[in-house]
N, C-alpha and C positions, 0 to 999 in steps of 0.2 A: 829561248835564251834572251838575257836582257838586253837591250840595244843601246848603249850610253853618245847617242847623238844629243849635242849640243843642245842645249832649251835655254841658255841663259845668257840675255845681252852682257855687252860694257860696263852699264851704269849698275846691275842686280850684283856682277860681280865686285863692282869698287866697294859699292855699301855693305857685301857681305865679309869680302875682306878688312875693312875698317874695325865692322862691329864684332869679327872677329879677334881681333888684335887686342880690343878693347878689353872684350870679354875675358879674353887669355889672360891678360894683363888684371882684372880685378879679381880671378879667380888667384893668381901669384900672390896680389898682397892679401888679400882676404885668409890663402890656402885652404880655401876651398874647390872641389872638385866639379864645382858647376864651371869651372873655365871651361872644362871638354868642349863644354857647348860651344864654344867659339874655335876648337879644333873643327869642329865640324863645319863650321862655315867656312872655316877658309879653304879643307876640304873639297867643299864643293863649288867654290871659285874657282879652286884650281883646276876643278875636272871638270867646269864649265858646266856640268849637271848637276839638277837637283830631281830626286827619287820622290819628293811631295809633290811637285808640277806633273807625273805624270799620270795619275787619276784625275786630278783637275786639267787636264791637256793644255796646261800653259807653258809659255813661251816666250820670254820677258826679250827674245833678240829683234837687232832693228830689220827691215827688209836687206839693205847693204849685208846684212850680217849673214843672212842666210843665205844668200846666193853663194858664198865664195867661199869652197873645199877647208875646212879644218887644218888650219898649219899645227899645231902640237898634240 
């Protein structure tokens, strides 16, 4: 089974949240269906995991980040 423990700092998540909104937002005026793609990022800001980091076994979080138990 998949294990969705945390791989993504602070700062991976503000940038992907951003560039998500953006994305959403140029796909609205455009009406085009490439916004999804920025569903997806914010997606995975929100679940603090990203499913491409873990063949590549990265891990964009700070040391402070990883010590201390997942609140949400």
């Amino acid at each position: 089974m998949l294990k969705l423990e945390p791989n993504m700092g602070k700062k991976d998540r503000l940038i992907r949240i951003i560039a998500g909104v953006v994305i959403v937002g140029l796909g609205l005026k455009f009406k085009s269906w490439l916004g999804l793609i920025g569903l997806v990022l914010i997606a995975t800001a929100v679940l603090r995991w990203c499913p491409a980091y873990l063949p590549l076994k990265m891990d964009t979080r700070e040391e402070e980040e990883k010590e201390t138990p997942s609140s949400s």
